[in-house]
C-alpha positions as CSV (number, residue, x, y, z in Angstrom):
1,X,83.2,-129.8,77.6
2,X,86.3,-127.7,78.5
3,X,89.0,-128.0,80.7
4,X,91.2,-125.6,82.1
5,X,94.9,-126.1,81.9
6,X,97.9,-124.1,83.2
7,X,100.5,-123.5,81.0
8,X,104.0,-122.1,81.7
9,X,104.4,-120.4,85.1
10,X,102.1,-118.5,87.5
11,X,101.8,-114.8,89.0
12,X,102.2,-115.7,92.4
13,X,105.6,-117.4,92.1
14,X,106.7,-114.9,89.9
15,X,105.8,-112.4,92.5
16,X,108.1,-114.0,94.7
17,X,110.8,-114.4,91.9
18,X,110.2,-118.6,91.6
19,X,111.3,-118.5,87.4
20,X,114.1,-118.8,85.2
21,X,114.6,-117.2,82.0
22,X,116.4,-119.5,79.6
23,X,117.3,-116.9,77.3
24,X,118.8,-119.1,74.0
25,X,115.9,-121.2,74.3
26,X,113.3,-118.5,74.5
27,X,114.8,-117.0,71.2
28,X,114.9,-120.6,69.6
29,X,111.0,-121.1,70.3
30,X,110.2,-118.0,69.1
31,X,111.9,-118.2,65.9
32,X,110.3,-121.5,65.1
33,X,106.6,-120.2,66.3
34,X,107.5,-117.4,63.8
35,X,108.0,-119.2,60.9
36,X,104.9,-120.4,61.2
37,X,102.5,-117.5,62.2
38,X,103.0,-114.3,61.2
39,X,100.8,-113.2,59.1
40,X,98.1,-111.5,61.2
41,X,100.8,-109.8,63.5
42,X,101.6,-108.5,59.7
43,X,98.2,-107.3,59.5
44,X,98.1,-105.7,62.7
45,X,101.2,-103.8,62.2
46,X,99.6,-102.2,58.9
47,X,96.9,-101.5,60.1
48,X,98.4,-99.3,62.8
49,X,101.2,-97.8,60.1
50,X,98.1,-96.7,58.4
51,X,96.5,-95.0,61.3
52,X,99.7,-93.3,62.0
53,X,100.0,-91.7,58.9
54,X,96.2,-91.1,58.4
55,X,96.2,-89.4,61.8
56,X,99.3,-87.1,60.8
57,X,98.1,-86.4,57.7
58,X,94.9,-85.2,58.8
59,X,96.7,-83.3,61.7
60,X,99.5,-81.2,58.9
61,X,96.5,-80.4,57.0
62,X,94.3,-79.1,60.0
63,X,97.1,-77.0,61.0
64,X,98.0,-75.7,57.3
65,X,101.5,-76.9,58.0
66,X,103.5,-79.4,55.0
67,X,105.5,-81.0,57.2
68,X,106.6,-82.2,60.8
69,X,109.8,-80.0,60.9
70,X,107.0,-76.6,60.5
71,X,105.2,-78.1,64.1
72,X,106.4,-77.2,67.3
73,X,107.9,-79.5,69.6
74,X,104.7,-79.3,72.2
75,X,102.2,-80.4,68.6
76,X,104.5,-83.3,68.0
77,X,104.3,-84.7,71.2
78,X,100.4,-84.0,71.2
79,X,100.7,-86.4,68.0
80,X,102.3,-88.9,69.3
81,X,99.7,-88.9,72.3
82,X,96.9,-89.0,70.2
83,X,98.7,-91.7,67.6
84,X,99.4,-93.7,71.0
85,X,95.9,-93.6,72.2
86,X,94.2,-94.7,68.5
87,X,96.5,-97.5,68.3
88,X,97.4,-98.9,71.5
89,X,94.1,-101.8,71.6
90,X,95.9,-103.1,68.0
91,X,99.2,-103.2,69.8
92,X,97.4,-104.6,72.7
93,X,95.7,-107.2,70.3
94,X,99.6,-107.9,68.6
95,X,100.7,-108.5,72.1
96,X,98.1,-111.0,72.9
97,X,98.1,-112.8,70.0
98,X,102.0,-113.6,70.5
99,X,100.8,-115.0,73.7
100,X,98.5,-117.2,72.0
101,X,100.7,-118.5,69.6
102,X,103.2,-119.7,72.7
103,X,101.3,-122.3,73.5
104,X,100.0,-123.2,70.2
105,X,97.0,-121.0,69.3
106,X,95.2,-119.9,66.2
107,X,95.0,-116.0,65.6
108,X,92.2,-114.6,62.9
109,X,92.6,-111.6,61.4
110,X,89.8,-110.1,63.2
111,X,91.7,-110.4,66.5
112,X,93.4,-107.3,65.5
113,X,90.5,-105.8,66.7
114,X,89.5,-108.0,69.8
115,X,90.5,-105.7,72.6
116,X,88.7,-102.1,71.0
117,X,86.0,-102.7,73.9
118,X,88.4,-102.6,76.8
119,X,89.9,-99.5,75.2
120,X,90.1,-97.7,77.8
121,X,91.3,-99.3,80.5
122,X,94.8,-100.2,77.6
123,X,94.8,-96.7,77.0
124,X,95.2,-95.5,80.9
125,X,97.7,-98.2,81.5
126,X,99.4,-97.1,78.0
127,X,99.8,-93.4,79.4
128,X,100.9,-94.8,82.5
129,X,104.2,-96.5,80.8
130,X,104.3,-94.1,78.5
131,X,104.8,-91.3,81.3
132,X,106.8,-93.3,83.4
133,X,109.4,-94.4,80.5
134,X,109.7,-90.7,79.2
135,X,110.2,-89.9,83.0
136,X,113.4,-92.1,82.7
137,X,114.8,-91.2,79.7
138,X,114.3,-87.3,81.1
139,X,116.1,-88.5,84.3
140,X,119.0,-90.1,82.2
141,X,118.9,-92.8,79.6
142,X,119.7,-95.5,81.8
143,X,116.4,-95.2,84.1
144,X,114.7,-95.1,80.6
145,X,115.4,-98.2,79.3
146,X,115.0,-99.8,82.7
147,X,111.3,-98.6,82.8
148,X,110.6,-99.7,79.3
149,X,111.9,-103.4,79.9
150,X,110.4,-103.5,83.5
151,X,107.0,-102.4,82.2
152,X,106.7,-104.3,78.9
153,X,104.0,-106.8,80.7
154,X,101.9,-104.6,81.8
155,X,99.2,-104.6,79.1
156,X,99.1,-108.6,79.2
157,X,98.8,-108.4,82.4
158,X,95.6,-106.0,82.6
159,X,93.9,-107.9,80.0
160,X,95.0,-111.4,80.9
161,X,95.2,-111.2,84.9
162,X,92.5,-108.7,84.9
163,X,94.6,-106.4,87.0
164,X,94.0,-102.6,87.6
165,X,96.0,-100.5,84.9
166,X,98.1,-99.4,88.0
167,X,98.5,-102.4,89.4
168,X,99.3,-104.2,86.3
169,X,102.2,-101.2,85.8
170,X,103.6,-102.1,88.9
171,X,103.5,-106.0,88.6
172,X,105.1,-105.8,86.0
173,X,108.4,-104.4,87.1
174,X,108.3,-106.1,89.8
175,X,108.6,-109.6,88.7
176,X,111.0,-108.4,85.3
177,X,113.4,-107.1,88.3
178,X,114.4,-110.7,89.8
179,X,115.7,-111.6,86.1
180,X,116.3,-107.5,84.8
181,X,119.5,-108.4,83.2
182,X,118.2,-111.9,81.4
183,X,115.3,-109.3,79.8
184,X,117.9,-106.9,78.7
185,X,120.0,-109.6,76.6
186,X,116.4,-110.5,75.2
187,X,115.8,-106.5,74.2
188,X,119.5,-106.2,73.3
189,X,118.9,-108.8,70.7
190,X,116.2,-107.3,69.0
191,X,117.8,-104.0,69.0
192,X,120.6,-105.6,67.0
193,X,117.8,-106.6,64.5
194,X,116.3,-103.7,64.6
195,X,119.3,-102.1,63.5
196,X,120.3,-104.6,60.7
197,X,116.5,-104.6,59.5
198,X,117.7,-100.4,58.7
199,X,121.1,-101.9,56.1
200,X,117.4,-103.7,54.4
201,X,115.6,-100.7,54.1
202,X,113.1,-102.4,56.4
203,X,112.1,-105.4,54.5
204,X,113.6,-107.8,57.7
205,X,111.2,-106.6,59.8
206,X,108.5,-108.3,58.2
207,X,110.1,-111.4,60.1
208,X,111.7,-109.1,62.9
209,X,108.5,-107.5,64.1
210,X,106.5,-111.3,64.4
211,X,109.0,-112.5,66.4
212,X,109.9,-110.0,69.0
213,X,105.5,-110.7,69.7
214,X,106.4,-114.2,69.7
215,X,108.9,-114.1,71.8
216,X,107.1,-111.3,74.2
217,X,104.5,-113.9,73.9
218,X,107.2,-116.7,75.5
219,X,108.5,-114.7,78.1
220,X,104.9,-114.0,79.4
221,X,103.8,-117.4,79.4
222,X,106.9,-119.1,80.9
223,X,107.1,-116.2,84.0
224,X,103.1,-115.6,84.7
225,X,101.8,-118.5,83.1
226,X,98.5,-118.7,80.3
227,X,95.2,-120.6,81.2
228,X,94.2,-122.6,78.0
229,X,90.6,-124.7,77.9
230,X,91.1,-127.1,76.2
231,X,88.0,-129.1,74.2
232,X,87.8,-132.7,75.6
233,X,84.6,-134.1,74.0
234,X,86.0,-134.2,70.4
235,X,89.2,-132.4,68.3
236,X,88.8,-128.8,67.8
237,X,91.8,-126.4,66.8
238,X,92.9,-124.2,69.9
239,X,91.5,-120.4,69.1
240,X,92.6,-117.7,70.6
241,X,89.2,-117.1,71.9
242,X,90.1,-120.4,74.0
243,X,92.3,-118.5,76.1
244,X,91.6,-115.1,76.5
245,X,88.4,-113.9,77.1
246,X,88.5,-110.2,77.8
């Protein structure tokens, strides 16, 4: 037998702005998750480094160009559309599974692939933020980074709250407005990293890129909160399959 448990917060208080983001503890968590699950995020971002470069291979030779600098700047961004679209359900899938690990979950490697059949409604909702974001950064930068924090849940959201791609969009920014600025020092942080993984020639980011999930995976589940059964008629490990069911 199952039971449902609540754990973290809940997306009608954080509709109303009822959460806190502790911002050194967050970081702290996520870093110790991290150390002990990373390996399939690993995997997941492979597997989508190899579709990127399949996909623009495929597209230079197509086009009998050798290189990106010979493509127009209207091709390039219909690569990077395209590229979005094939790999957003494995992003999807890392985002989720960052989730699951913050509140102790196991991740397979197969749940790399666990969201391909709701491909399209993480597509629509992918172009949505997509737009939106490149809308900002058009405007000025500032508006741009704003969008890109304020909609970073939105694909948890449509999978885990079963919201409407728009919906899920707009949620999003809503509730990452009451604590914008705590978000920022979070996305500040990894930006840092992100930067020092460069001096490494990369190599950091095999820890770098696990924990930004993780810690994606914190945020959501202290603010909007992640329903976990939980076996009660004998031990079982907790799955990932235990939580999410989409």
């Amino acid at each position: 037998m199952k039971t449902r448990v609540r754990v973290g917060g809940d997306l009608n208080t954080a509709l109303r702005g009822e959460y806190q983001v502790d911002v050194n503890q967050i970081l702290q968590e996520g870093w110790e998750i991290t150390k002990k699950s990373k390996s399939n995020i690993l995997k997941g971002l492979a597997v989508i480094i190899m579709t990127s470069l399949l996909v623009s291979g495929l597209v230079l030779e197509l086009s009998g160009q050798e290189n990106f600098q010979e493509m127009s700047e209207g091709d390039r961004f219909l690569l990077d559309i395209i590229i979005t679209v094939l790999v957003a359900p494995i992003i999807a899938s890392l985002s989720m599974m960052g989730i699951s690990h913050s509140v102790g979950a196991i991740t397979r490697p197969a749940y790399i692939f666990h969201f391909v059949a709701k491909s399209l409604p993480i597509i629509m909702t992918t172009l949505i933020t997509t737009a939106v974001v490149h809308i900002g950064f058009v405007l000025l930068i500032l508006p741009g980074v704003y969008l890109f924090v304020a909609t970073g849940f939105a694909i948890p959201l449509l999978l885990d709250k079963q919201l409407r791609p728009s919906e899920s969009v707009i949620t999003s920014i809503r509730v990452v407005n009451y604590q914008w600025f705590a978000f920022v020092k979070i996305y500040l942080f990894f930006l840092v990293l992100g930067l020092l993984s460069i001096v490494t020639f990369g190599i950091a980011l095999v820890w770098v890129a696990p924990y930004y999930y993780n810690v994606k995976g914190i945020l959501y589940r202290n603010v909007f909160g992640v329903d976990v059964h939980i076996q009660t008629s004998d031990d079982q490990e907790l799955r990932a399959d235990d939580i999410f069911h989409a």
